[in-house]
C-alpha positions as CSV (number, residue, x, y, z in Angstrom):
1,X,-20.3,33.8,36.6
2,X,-18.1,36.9,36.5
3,X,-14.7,35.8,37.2
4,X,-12.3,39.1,38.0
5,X,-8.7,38.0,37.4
6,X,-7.9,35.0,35.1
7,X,-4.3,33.6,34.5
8,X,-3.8,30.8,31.9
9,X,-0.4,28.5,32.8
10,X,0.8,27.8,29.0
11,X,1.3,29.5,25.9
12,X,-0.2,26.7,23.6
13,X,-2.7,26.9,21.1
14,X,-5.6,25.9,24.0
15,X,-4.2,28.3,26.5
16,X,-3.7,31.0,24.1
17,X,-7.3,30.1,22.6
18,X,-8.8,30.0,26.1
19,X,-7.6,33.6,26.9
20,X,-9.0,35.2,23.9
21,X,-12.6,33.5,24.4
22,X,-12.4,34.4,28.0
23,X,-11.6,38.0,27.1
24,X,-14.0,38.1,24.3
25,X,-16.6,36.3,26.9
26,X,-15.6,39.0,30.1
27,X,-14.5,41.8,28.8
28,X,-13.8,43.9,32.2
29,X,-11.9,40.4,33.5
30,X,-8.1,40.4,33.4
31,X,-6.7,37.5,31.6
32,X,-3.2,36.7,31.4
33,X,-1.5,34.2,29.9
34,X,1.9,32.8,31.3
35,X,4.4,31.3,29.1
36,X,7.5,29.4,30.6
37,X,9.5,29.5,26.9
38,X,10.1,32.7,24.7
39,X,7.2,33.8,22.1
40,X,9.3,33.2,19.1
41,X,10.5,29.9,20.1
42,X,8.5,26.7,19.5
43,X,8.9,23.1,18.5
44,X,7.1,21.0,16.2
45,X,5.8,21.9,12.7
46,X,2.6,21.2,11.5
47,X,-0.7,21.0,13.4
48,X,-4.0,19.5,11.5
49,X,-7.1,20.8,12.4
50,X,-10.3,18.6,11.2
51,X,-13.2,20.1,9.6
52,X,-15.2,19.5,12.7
53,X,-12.8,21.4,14.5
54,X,-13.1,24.3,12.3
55,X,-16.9,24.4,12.4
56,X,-16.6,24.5,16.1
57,X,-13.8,27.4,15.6
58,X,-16.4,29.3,13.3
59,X,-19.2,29.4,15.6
60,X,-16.9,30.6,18.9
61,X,-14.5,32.9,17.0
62,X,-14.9,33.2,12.6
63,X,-12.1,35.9,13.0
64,X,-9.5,33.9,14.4
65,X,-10.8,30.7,12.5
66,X,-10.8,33.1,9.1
67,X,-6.8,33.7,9.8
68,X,-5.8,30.2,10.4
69,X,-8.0,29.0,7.6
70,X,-5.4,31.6,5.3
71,X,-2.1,30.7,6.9
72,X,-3.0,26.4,6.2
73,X,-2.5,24.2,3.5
74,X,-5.3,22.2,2.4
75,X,-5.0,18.5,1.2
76,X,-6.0,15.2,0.3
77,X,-4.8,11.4,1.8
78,X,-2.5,9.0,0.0
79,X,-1.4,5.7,1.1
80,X,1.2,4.2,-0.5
81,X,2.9,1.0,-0.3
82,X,5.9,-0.1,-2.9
83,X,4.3,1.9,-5.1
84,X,1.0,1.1,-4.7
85,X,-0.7,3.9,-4.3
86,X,-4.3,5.0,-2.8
87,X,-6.3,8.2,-2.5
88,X,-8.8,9.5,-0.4
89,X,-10.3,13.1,-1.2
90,X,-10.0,15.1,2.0
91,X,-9.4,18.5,1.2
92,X,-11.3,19.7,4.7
93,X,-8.4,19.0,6.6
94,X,-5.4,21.8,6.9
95,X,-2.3,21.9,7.9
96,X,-1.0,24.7,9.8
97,X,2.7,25.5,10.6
98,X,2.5,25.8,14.8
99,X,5.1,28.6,14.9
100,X,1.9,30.3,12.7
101,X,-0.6,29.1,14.3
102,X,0.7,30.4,17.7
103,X,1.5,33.4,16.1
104,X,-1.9,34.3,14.8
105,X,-3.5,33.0,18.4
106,X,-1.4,35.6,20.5
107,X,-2.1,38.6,17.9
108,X,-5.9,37.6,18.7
109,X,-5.4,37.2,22.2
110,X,-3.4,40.5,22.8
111,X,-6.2,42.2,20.3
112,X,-8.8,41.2,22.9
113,X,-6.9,43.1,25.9
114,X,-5.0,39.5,27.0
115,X,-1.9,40.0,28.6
116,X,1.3,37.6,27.6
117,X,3.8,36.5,29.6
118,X,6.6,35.0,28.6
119,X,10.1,33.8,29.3
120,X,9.1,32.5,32.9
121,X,8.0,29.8,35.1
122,X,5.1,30.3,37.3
123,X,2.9,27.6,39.4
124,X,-1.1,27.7,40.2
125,X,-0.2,28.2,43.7
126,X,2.0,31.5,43.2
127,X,-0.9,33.4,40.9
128,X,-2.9,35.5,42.2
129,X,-6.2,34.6,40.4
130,X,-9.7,34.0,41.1
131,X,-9.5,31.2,38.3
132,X,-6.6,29.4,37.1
133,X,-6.8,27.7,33.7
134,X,-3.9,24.8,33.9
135,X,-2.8,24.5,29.9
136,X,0.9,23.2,30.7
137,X,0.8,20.4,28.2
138,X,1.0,16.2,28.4
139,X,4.2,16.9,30.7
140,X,1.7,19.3,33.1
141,X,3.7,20.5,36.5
142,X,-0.1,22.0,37.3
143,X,-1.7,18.4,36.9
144,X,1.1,16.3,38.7
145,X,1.4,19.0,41.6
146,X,-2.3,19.0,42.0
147,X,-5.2,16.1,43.0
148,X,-6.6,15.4,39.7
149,X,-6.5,11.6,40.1
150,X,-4.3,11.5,36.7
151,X,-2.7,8.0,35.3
152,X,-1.0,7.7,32.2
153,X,0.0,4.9,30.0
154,X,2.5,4.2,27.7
155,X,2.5,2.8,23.9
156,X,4.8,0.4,23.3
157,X,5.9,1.8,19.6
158,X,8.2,4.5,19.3
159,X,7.8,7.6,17.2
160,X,9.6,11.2,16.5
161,X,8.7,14.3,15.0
162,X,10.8,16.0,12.0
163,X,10.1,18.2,9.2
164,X,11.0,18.7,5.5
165,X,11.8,21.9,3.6
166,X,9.3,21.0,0.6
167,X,5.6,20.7,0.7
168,X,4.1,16.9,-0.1
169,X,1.2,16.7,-2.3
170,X,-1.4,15.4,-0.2
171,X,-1.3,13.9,3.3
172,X,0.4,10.9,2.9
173,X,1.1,7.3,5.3
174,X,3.6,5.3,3.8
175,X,5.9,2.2,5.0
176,X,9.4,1.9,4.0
177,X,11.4,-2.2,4.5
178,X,14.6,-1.6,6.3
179,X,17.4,-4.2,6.4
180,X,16.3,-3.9,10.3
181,X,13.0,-3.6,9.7
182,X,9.7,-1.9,8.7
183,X,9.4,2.3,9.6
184,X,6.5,4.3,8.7
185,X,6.0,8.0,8.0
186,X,2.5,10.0,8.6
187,X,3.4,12.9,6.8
188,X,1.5,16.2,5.2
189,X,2.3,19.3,4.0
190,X,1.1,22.6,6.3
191,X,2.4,25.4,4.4
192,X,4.4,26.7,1.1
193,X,7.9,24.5,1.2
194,X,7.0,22.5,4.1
195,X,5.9,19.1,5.5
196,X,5.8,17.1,8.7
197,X,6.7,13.9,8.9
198,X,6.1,11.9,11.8
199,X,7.6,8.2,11.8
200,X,7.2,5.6,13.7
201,X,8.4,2.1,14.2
202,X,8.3,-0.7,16.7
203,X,11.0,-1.4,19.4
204,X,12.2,-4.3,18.3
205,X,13.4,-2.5,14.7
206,X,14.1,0.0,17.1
207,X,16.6,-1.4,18.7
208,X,18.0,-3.4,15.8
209,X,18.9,0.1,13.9
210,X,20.9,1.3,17.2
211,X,18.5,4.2,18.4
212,X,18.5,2.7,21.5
213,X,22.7,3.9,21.6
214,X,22.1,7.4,20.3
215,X,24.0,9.9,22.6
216,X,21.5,12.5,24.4
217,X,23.5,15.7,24.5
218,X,22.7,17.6,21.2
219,X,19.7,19.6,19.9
220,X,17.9,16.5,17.6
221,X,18.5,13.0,17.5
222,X,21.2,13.6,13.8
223,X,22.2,9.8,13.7
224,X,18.3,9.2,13.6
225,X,17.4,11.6,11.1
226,X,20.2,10.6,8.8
227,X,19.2,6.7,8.6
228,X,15.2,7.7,8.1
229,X,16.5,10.6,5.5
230,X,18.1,7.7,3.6
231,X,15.3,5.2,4.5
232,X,12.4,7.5,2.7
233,X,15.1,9.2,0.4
234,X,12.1,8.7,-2.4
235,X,9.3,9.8,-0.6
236,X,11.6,13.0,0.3
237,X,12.8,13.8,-3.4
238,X,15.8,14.5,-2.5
239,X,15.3,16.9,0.8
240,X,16.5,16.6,4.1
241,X,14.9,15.6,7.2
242,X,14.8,18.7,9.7
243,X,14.9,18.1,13.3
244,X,13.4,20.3,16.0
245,X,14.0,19.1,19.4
246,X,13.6,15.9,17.5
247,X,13.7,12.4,19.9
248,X,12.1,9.1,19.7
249,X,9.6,8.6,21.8
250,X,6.2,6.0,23.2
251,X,3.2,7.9,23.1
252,X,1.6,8.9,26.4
253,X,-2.0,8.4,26.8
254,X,-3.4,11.0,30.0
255,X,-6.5,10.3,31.6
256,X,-8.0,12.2,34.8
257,X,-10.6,11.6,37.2
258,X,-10.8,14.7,37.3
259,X,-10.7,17.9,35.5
260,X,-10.8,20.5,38.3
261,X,-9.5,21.0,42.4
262,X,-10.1,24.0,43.7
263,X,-9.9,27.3,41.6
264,X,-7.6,25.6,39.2
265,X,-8.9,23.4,36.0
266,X,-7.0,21.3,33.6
267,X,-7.6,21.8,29.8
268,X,-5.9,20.1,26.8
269,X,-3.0,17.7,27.2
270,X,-2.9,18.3,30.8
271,X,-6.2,16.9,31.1
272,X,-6.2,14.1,28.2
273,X,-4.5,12.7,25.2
274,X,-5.4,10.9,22.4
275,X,-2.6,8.6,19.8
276,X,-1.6,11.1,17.0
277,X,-3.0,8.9,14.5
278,X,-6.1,9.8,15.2
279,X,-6.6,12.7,18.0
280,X,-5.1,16.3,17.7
281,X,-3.8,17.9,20.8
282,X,-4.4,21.2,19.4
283,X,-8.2,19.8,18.6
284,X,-9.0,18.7,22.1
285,X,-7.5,21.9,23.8
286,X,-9.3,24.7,21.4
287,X,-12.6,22.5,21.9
288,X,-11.4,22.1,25.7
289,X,-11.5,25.9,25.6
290,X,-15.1,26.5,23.9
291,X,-16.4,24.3,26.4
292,X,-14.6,25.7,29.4
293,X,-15.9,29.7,28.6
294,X,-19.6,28.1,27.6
295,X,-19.8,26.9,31.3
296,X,-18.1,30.2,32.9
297,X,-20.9,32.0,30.9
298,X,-23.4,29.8,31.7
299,X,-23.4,29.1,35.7
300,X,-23.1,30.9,38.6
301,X,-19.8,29.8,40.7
302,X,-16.3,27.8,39.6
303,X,-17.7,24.3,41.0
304,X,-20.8,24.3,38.9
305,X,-18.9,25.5,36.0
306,X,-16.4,22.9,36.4
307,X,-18.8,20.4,37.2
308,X,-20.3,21.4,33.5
309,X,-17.3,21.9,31.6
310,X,-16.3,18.1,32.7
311,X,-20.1,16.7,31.5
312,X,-20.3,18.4,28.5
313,X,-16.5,17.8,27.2
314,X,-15.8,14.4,28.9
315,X,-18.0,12.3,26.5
316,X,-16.3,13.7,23.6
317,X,-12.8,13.3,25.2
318,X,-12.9,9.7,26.0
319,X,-15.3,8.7,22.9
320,X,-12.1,9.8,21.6
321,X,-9.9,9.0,23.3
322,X,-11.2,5.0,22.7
323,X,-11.1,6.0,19.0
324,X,-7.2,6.8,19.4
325,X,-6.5,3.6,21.7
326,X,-7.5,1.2,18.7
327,X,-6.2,3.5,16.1
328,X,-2.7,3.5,18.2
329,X,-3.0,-0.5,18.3
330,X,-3.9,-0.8,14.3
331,X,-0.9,1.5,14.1
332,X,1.7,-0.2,16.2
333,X,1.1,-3.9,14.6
334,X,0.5,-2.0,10.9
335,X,3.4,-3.8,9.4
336,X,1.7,-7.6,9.7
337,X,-0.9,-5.9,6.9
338,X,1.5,-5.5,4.4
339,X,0.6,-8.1,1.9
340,X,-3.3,-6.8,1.3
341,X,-3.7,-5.1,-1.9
342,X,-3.3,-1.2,-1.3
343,X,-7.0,-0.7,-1.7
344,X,-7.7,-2.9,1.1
345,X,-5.4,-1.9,3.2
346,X,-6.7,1.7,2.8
347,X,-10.4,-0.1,4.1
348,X,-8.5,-1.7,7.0
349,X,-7.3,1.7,7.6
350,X,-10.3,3.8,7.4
351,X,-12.1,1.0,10.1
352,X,-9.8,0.3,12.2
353,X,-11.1,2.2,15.5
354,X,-14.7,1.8,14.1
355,X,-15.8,5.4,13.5
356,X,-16.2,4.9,9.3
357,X,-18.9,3.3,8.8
358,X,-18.0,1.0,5.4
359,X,-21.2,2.6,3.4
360,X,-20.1,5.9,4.5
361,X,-16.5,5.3,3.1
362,X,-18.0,4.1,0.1
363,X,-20.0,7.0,-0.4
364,X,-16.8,9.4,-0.5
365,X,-14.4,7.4,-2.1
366,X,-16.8,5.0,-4.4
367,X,-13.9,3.5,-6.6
368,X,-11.3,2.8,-4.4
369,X,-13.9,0.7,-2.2
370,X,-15.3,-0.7,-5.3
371,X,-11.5,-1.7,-5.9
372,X,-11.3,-3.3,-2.2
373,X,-14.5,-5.0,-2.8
374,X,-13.6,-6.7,-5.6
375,X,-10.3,-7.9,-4.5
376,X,-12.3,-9.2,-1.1
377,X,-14.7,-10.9,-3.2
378,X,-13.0,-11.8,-6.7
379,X,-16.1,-10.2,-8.4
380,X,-16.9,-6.5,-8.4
381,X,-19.8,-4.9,-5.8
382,X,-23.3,-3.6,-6.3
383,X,-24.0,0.4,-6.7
384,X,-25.3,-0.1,-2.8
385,X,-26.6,-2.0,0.1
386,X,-22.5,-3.0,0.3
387,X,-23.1,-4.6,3.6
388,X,-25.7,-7.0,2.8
389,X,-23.8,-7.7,0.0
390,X,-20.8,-8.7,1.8
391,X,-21.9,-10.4,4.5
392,X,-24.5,-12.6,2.0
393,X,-21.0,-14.0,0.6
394,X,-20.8,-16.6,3.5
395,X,-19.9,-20.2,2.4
396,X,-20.5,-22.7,5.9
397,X,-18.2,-22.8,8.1
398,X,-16.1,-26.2,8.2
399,X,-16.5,-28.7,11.4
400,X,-13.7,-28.7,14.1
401,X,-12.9,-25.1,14.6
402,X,-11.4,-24.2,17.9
403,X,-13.6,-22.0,20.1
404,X,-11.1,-19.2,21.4
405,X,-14.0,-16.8,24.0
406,X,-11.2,-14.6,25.7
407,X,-12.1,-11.1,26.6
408,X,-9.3,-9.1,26.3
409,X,-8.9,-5.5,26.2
410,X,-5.2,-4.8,24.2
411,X,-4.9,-7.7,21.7
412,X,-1.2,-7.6,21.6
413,X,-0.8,-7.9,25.2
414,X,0.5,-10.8,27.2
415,X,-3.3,-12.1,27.3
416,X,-3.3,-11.6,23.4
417,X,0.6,-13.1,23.4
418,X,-1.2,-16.3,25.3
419,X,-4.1,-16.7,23.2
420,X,-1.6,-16.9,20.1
421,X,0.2,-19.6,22.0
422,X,-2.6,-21.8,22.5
423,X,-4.2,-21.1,18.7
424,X,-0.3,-22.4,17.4
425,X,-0.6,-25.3,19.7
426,X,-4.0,-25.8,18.1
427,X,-2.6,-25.6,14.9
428,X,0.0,-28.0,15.3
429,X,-2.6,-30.5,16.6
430,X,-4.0,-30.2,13.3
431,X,-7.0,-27.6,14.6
432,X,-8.5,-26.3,10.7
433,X,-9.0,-22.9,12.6
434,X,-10.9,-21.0,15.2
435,X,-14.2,-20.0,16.0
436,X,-13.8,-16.2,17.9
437,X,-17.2,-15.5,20.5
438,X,-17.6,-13.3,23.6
439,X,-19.7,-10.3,24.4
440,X,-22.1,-9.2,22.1
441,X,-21.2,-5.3,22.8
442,X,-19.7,-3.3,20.3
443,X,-16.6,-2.3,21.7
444,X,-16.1,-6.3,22.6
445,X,-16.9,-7.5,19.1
446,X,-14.4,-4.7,17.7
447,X,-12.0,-6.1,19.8
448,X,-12.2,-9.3,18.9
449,X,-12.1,-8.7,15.2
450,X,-8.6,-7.4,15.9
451,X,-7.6,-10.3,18.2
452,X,-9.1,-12.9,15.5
453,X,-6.7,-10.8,13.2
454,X,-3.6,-11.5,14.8
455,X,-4.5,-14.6,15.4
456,X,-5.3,-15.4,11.6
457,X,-1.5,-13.3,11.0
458,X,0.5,-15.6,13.3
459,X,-1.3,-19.1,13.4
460,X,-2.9,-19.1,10.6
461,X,-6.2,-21.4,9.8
462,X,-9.7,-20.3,8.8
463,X,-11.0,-17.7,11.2
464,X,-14.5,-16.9,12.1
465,X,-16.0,-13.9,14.6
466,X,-19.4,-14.4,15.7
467,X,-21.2,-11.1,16.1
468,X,-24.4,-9.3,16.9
469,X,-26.8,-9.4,13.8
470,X,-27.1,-5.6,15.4
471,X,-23.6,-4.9,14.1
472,X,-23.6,-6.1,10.5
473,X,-21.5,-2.9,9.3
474,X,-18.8,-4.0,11.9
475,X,-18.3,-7.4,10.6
476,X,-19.0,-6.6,6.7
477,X,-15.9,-4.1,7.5
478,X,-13.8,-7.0,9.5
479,X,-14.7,-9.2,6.2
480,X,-13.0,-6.8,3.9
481,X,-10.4,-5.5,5.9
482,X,-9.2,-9.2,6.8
483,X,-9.6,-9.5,10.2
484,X,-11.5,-12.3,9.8
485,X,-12.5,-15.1,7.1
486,X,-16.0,-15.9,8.6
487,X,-18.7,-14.3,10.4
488,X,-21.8,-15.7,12.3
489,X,-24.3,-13.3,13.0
490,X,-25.9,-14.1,16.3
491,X,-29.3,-12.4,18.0
């Protein structure tokens, strides 16, 4: 279709993005982009963008990809805990200050005859467009105004967003033991001099540290950013903690039923999140965007666009989404993992949402899984066929375990809290352990892995998942990650 007049509500990077493609896409159409804050004004610091991303950039647009490409910061991954230290190569990844990367998306967008509006708020309803492209972020006025069936739920960890005037090394994910408890930074450089670091914790150390008491009226949360500037003074070599805007907040997953009502459509974070641990915002919206402009391009009227946009981007978005959900759980309960060697935690880390194949892993980073494998299995690994390896390294399981065939969907929800209950009441009845069954579809088995983990963490005993023989590289990956002490492959 031809649309005449376009306007874009937000100046992010998938509005901004969104524009230019539309421009590039519709040359005689007037696009506009309205912005509520001022153009040099923005909060946050660094944005990743995946190599995926990037390939998808490349085909849409190599001139704006070729100018964020210049402005990032390429790196590798490091986990480290009390100074154990692990190392992933991925160099793919860059980091991108967002103050850059917006600046580089509205030269392109004015550059392609896109018209930018800032300094004012505007609402679908007052535009005069023939297509409105909703881009207002996770807090959306468009999406909570309009009949998009949305529903949003809330983590139960807390996290902020800071900075630091000196660039790390390599992405890095590192816990630091408080005298209230245990806080933990996903950090990374994005530019000459500069880092993010995001940090999390959960609400219990929260509260024990007194953030739950820090006043609301100023700029950044200081008191916050003092204690976590002392707390990770070695990771920080002796630089501050920058705040931007900078509060502690639960993570807000956004799911729609749908995308679209009317001549207005919802793209980005007004449409969907994913956990930050393992989604990107700015990923979903600039995808969001390529999709959005394929279908305009590709149909005849708004609803068959829309209709198209949804198919071919949904799949992607909640695949994803799912990924992030686990991740955001593995995240939240991270600190219960701290005794495994570093090497093994890294594994645990890598699998936890179940989109790293063990194999694969090994294939990239071949010592440090050697490493893990041999602290799984006290000897070291074969050069290959890992999985049939692990899983051949099965003594019999011992009479008397304790069936537990819950199907829960959040592990550490009340339904995980009462399965816990029952496995220590087991326990004390002198249960040797438990014997973890259900469904035999993936995402069930995946979830039980991490339910048989907590319950191996907090009640102890000899733990075995039974499994589909379908989904050996699920449990070989449960095995070494200790999620589990035993697996029975059934048909």
């Amino acid at each position: 279709m031809q649309p005449r007049r376009v306007a874009v509500l937000g100046g992010g990077p998938g509005g901004l993005y969104a524009a230019r493609l539309l421009k590039l896409a519709f040359p005689s159409c007037e696009v506009a982009v309205h912005e509520q804050g001022e153009p040099d004004t923005t909060f946050g610091f660094g944005v990743g963008l995946a190599a995926g991303t990037q390939r998808k950039l490349a085909a849409a647009d190599p001139d704006t990809l070729r100018d964020l490409v210049a402005a990032g910061c390429r790196h590798d991954m490091t986990l480290r805990v009390g100074g154990r230290v692990a190392r992933v190569r991925n160099d793919r990844l860059i980091g991108v200050a967002r103050t850059e990367l917006l600046a580089i998306l509205q030269r392109h967008a004015e550059k392609a005859g896109v018209s930018l509006h800032f300094g004012a708020r505007e609402s679908a309803a007052d535009l005069d467009a023939d297509l409105v492209v909703a881009a207002d972020g996770v807090g959306s006025a468009t999406r909570e105004q309009g009949s998009f069936g949305a529903r949003i739920g809330t983590g139960r960890g807390l996290y902020l967003w800071c900075g630091a005037d000196f660039a790390l090394d390599d992405a890095l994910f590192e816990p630091v033991r408080t005298e209230h408890g245990v806080f933990v930074t996903h950090a990374y450089p994005y530019g000459t001099g500069r880092s993010t670091f995001l940090i999390e914790t959960d609400e219990a150390t929260w509260r024990r540290a007194g953030f739950d008491r820090t006043p609301e009226d100023t700029s950044s949360d200081e008191v916050s950013l003092r204690y976590l500037q002392d707390a990770f003074a070695e990771t920080l070599r002796g630089h501050r903690l920058i705040g931007n805007r900078t509060r502690w907040l639960r993570f807000r997953t956004v799911h729609c039923e749908q995308w679209s009502a009317g001549n207005t459509v919802l793209l980005g974070d007004a449409a969907h999140t994913a956990h930050f641990s393992i989604g990107s915002g700015t990923k979903l919206a600039m995808e969001d965007a390529i999709g959005l402009v394929e279908a305009l391009r590709d149909t005849g009227d708004l609803p068959n666009a829309f209709a198209r946009y949804e198919a071919d981007r949904r799949p992607a978005v909640e695949r994803l989404q799912e990924l992030a959900r686990r991740s955001r759980l593995w995240w939240e309960s991270f600190p219960a993992r701290l005794h495994l060697p570093v090497e093994q935690l890294m594994v645990a880390y890598m699998t936890r949402a179940g989109n790293v194949p063990l194999e694969r892993f090994a294939a990239t980073s071949p010592d440090l899984v050697a490493t893990a494998l041999t602290q799984y299995a006290g000897t070291p690994p074969p050069p290959d066929g890992l999985v049939d390896w692990v899983l051949a390294r099965r003594p019999v399981p011992p009479a008397g375990l304790v069936t537990l065939d819950e199907v829960v969907d959040d592990p550490w929800d009340d339904v995980g809290d009462a399965v816990v209950a029952r496995a220590r009441e087991a326990r004390e009845r002198g249960a040797p352990g438990f014997r973890f069954t259900g469904p035999g579809d993936r995402d069930a088995l995946l979830t039980r892995l991490d339910l048989a983990e907590r319950v191996r963490l907090e009640a102890g005993g000899l733990i075995l998942v039974e499994g589909p023989a379908a989904l050996r590289d699920d449990l070989a990956a449960g095995l070494v990650s200790a999620r589990t002490d035993l697996i029975e492959e059934t048909a």
